[in-house]
C-alpha positions as CSV (number, residue, x, y, z in Angstrom):
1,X,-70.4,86.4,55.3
2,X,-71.4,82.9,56.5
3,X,-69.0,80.1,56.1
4,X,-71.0,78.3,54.0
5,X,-71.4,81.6,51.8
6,X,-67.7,81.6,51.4
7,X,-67.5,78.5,50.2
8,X,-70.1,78.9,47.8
9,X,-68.3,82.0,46.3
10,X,-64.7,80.1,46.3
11,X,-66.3,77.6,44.3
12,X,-68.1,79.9,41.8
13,X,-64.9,81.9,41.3
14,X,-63.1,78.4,40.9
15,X,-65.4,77.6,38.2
16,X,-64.8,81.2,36.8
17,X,-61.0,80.9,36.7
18,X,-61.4,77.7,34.4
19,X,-64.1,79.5,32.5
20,X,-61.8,81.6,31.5
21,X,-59.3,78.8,29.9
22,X,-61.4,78.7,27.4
23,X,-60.3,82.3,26.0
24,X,-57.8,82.7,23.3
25,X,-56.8,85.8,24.4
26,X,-52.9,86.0,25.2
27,X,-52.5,88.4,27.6
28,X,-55.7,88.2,29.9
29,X,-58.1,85.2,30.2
30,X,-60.8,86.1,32.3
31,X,-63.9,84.0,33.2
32,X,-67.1,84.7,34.2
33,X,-70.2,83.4,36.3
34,X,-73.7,84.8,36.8
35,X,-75.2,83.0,39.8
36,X,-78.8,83.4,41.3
37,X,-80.6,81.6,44.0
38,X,-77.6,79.0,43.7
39,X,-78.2,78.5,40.0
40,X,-75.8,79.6,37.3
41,X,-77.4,81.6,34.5
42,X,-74.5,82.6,32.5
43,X,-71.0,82.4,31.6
44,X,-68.7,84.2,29.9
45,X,-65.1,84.6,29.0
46,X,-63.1,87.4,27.2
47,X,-63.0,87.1,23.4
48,X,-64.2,88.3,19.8
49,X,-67.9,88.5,19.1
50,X,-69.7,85.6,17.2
51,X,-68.2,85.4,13.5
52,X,-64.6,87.5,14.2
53,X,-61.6,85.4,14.3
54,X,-60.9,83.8,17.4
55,X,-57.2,86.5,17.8
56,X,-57.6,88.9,20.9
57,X,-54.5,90.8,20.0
58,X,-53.6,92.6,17.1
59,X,-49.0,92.4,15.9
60,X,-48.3,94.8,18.6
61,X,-50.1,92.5,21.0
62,X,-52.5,95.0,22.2
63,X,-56.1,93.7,22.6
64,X,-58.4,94.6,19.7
65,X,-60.7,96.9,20.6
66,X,-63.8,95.0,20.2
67,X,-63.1,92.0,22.1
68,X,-65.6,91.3,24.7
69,X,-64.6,91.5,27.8
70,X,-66.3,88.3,29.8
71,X,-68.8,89.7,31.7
72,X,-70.3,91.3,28.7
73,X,-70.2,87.9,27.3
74,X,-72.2,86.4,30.3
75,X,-74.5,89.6,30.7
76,X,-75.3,89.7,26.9
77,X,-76.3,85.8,26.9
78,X,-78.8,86.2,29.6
79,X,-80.5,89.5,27.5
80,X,-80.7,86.5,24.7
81,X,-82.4,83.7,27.0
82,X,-85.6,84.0,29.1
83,X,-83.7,85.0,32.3
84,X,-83.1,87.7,33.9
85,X,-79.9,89.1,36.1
86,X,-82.4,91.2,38.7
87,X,-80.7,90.1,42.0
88,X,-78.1,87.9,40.7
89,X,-74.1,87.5,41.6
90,X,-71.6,88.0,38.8
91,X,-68.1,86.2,40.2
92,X,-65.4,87.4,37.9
93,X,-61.6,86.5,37.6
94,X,-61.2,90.0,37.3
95,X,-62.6,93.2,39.0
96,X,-64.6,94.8,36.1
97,X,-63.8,97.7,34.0
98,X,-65.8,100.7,34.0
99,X,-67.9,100.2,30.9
100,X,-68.6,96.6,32.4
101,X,-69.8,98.4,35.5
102,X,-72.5,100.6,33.8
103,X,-73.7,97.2,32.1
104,X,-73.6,95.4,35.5
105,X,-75.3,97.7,37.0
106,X,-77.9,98.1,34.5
107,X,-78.3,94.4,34.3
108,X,-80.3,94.1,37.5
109,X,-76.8,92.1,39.3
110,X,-77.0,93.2,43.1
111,X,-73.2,91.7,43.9
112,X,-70.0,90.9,42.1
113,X,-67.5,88.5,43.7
114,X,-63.8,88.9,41.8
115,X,-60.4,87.0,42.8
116,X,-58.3,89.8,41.4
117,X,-58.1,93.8,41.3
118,X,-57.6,95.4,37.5
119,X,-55.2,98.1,37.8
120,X,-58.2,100.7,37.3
121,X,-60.7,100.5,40.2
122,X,-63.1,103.2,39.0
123,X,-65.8,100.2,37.9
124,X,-65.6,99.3,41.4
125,X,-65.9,102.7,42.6
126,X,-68.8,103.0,39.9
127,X,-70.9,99.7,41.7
128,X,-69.9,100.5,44.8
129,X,-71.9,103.7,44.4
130,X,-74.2,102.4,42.8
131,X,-75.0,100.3,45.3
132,X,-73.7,97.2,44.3
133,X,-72.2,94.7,47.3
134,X,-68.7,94.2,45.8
135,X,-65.9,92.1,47.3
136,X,-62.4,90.6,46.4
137,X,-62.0,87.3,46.9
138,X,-58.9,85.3,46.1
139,X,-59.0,81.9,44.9
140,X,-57.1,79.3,47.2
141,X,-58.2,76.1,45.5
142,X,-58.3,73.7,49.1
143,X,-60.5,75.8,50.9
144,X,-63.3,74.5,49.2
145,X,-61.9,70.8,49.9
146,X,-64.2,69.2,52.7
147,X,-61.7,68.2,55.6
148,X,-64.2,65.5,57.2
C-alpha cells in the first residue's frame, strides 16, 4: 500500500468512525463508507429501518433483531440510487458480520478497509475467499495531519 493510499484509507475510516455517531444504538455505533474512484457513494450507520423507532436495543439491552447493521445501510442506498458498488471500497468501523459478507460480496465491492475486528471473523474469512482484498486498519487520528 502506497503512502498516499494509507492516507486516503485513514481518512475514509475517520469519516466512518463519525458516521457512525449518528447511531442511536447503545452498545455498538458503527459507521460506514462506500468509496470508488475517490468518490463516496454511500454511507451508512447501524440502526432501525425507515419508519421503526429510532431504539436499537430492546429492556434486556440486546440489539433487536432487525436493526441494520451499517453496511447494509450504505449497500442498500446505493441498490436505491443510479450507482453501482462494482469495484468499490467499503471502510467500516467494524469488520463485517457474516450476513454483511454475502451482501458485500454480492454488491460488486472488491475491498473492505475496517479499524476494528468483531469477535466473529468468519465474514472476513467469507471475503477473503471470496476474493475480496480485506485489511484492518486502526484509526490514529494525526496520521492524516500534514506535518509540512
Amino acid at each position: 500500500m502506497t503512502n498516499k493510499q494509507r492516507k486516503y484509507d485513514q481518512a475514509y475510516l475517520e469519516m466512518a468512525q463519525t458516521w457512525g455517531q449518528l447511531s442511536y444504538c447503545e452498545r455498538k455505533k458503527v459507521g460506514a463508507l462506500i468509496v470508488k474512484d475517490r468518490m463516496i457513494i454511500s454511507d451508512g450507520y447501524n440502526g432501525t429501518p425507515s419508519g421503526f423507532e429510532n431504539v436499537c436495543e430492546d429492556e434486556d439491552h440486546y440489539t433487536k433483531w432487525y436493526v441494520l447493521h451499517a453496511e447494509a445501510n450504505a449497500i442498500l442506498k446505493v441498490a436505491a440510487s443510479t450507482q453501482s458498488c462494482a469495484g468499490a471500497t467499503l471502510y467500516i468501523t467494524l469488520s463485517p458480520c457474516r450476513e454483511c459478507s454475502k451482501l458485500i460480496h454480492q454488491s460488486g465491492i472488491t475491498r473492505v478497509v475496517y479499524s476494528k475486528a468483531y469477535r466473529d471473523l468468519s465474514g472476513v474469512d467469507f471475503l477473503q475467499r471470496a476474493g475480496v482484498l480485506v485489511e484492518q486498519l486502526v484509526v490514529t487520528p494525526n496520521e492524516t495531519k500534514s506535518s509540512s
